[in-house]
C-alpha positions in Angstrom: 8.9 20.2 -4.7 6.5 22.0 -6.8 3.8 24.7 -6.2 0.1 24.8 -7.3 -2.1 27.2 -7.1 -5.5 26.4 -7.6 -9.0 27.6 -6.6 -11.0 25.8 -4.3 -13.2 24.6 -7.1 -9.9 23.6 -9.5 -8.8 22.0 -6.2 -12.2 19.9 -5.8 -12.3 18.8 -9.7 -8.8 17.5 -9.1 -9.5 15.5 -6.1 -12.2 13.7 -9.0 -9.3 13.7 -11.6 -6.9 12.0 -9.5 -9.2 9.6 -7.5 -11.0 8.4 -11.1 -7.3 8.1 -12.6 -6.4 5.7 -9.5 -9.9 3.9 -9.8 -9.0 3.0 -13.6 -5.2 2.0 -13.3 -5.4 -0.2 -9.5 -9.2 -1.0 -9.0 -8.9 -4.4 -10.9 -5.2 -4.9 -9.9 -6.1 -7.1 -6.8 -3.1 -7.0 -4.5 -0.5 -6.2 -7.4 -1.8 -2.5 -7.8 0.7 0.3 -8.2 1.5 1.6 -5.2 3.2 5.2 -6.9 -0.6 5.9 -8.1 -1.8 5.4 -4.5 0.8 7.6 -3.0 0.1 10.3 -5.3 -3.7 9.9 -4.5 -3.0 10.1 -0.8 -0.9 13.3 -1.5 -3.1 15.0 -2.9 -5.7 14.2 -0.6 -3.9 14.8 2.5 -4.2 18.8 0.8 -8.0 18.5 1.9 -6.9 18.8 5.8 -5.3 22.2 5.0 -8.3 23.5 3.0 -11.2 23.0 4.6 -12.0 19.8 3.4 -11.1 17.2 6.2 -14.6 15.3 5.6 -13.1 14.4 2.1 -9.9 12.6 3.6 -9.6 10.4 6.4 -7.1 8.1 7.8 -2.9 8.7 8.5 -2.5 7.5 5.1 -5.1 10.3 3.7 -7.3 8.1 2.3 -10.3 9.3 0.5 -13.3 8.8 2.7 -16.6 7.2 2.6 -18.4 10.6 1.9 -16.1 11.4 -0.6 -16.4 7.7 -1.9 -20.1 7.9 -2.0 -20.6 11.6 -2.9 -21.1 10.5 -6.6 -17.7 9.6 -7.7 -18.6 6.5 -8.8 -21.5 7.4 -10.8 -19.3 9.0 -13.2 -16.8 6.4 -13.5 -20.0 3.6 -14.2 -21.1 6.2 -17.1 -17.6 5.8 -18.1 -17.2 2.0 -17.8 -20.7 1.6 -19.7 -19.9 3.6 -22.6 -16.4 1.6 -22.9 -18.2 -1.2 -23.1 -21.1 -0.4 -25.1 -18.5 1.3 -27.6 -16.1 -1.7 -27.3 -19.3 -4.6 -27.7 -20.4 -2.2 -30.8 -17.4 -2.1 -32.7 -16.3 -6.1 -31.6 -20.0 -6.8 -33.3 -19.7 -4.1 -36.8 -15.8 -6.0 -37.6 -17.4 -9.4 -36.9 -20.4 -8.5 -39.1 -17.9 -7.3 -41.7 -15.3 -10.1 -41.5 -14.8 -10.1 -45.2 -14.5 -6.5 -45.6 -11.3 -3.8 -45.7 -12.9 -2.3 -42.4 -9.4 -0.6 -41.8 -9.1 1.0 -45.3 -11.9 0.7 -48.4 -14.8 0.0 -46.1 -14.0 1.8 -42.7 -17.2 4.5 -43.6 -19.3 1.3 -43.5 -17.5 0.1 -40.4 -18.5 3.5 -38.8 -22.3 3.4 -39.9 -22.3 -0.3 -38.3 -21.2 0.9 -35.1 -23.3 3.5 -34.9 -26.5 1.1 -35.5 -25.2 -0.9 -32.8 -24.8 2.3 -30.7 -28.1 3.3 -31.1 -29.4 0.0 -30.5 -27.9 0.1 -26.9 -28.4 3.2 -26.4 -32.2 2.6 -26.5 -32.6 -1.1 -25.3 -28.6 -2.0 -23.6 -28.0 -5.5 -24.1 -32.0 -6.8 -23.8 -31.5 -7.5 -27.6 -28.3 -9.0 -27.2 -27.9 -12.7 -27.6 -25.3 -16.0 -27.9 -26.2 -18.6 -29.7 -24.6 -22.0 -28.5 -25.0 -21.1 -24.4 
């Protein structure tokens, strides 16, 4: 067993860490997520009942609840998702651009400048410029 002493703000920031952590390794798992990840969640959860927290938890399996759920969690982890895929889309686009180019040695300053246009391309319009030829 291990002890952790944290303030109630620490404590609150954690509840995000873990609950975001569990989000990005079982949220697209279906019914083959990893069960150890939800049992730490609900652990650490299951602290909010004995800190003054209990609208954060609910459940016997301390679950996270709805108002916890729908307190802004999510936001972050969309402003998270978007700027994986932006960043992801960005570079896909600057190596394709640069097929016949040493992107990974000779050229990889150019590779950066490329995915930086692209990044500020979405950054200002998403994908409204985007487009596939052939569809």
């Amino acid at each position: 067993m291990m002890k952790l002493q944290l303030t109630s703000r620490e404590f609150r920031l954690l509840l995000d860490l873990v609950y975001a952590g569990n989000w990005v390794i079982n949220s697209i798992r279906g019914d083959d997520r990893i069960g150890e990840y939800d049992q730490v969640e609900s652990a650490v959860f299951a602290h909010c009942r004995t800190c003054g927290l209990d609208q954060l938890v609910e459940g016997a399996e301390s679950v996270p609840s709805a108002k916890y759920v729908d307190g802004g969690i999510h936001e972050a982890i969309l402003d998270y998702e978007d700027m994986v895929f932006y960043g992801i889309l960005a570079e896909e686009l600057a190596r394709r651009d640069l097929k016949d180019r040493d992107v990974d040695g000779v050229d990889s300053d150019l590779l950066a400048r490329k995915i930086d246009a692209y990044m500020a391309e979405f950054s200002a319009n998403g994908i409204e410029n985007v487009a596939v030829s052939g569809l």
